[in-house]
C-alpha positions in Angstrom: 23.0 19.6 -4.6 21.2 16.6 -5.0 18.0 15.8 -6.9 15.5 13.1 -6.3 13.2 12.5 -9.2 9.7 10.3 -8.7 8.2 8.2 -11.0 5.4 6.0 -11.3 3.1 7.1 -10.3 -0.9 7.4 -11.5 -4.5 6.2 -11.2 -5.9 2.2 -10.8 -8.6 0.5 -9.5 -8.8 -1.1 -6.1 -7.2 -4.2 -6.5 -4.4 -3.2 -9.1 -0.9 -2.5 -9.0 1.5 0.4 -9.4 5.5 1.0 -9.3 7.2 4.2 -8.1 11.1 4.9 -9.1 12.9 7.3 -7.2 16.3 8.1 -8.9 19.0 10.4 -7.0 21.2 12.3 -8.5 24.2 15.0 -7.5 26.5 15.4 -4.7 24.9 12.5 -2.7 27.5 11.6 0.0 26.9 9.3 2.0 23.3 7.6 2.3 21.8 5.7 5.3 18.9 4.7 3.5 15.8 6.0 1.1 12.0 5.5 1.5 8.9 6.5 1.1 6.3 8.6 2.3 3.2 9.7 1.6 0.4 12.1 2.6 -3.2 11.8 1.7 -5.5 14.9 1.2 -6.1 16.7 4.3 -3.5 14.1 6.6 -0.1 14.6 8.0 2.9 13.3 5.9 3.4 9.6 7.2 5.6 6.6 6.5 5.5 4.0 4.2 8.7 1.9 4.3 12.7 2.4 4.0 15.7 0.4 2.8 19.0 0.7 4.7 21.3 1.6 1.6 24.7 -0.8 3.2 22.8 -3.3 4.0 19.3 -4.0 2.5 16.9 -4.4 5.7 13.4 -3.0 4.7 10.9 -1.4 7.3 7.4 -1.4 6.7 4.3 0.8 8.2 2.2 -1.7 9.3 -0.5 -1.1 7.3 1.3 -1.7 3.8 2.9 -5.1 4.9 2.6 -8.0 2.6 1.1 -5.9 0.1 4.2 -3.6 -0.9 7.7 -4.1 -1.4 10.6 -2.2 -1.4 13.9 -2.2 -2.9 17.2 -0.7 -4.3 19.8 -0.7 -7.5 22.1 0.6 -5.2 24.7 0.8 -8.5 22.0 3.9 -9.8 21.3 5.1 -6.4 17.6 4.3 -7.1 14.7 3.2 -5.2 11.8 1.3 -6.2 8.2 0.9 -4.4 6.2 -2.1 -5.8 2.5 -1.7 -4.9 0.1 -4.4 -5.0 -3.3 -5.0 -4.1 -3.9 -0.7 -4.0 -6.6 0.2 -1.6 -8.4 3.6 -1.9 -7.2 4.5 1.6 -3.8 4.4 0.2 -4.7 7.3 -2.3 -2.4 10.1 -1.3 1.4 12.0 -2.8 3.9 9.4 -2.3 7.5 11.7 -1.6 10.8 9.8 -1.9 12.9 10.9 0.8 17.0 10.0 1.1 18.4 10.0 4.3 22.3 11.1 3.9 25.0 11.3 6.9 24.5 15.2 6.8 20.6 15.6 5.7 17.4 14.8 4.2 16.2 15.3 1.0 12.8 15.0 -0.7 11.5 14.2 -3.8 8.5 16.7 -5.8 6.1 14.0 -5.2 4.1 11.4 -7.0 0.3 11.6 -7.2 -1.5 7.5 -6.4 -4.8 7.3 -6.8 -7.2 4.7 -6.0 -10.5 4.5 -6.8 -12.7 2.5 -8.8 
């Protein structure tokens, strides 16, 4: 079984700055890569970005680039999500998700809010 546990997460105004932590944990296997999503109030579940786990390429949703960054300790199976200049339109659950050769799993979620 594997676990995914979010941290991070939290309230700031517009402008500010806020790090999520994803940590995995159990029978992982093999995994392709981990990333984020995140869904605000009354919206579909969308994308935020990804990190091939092998080989480090990033992926961004077009409307986080330049402003968030993504990485990987890839020795603690851990991902990270660096947020910077937070907008209110990115208020919303941020989910960790780990893609493995077999599956996907989630994390509980992360509450981001945004607001001034």
């Amino acid at each position: 079984q594997v676990q995914l546990v979010e941290s991070g997460g939290g309230s700031v105004r517009p402008g500010g700055s806020l790090r999520l932590s994803c940590a995995a944990s159990g029978s992982i296997g093999s995994i392709i890569d981990m990333g984020w999503y995140r869904q605000a109030p009354g919206k579909e579940r969308e994308f935020v970005a990804t990190i091939n786990w092998s080989i480090g390429n990033t992926l961004y949703t077009d409307s986080v680039k330049g402003r968030f960054t993504i990485s990987r300790d890839y020795a603690r199976n851990t991902v990270s999500l660096q947020m910077n200049s937070l907008k209110p339109e990115d208020t919303a659950v941020y989910y960790c998700n780990l893609r493995g050769s077999a599956t996907d799993y989630w994390g509980q979620g992360t509450l981001v809010t945004v607001s001034s």
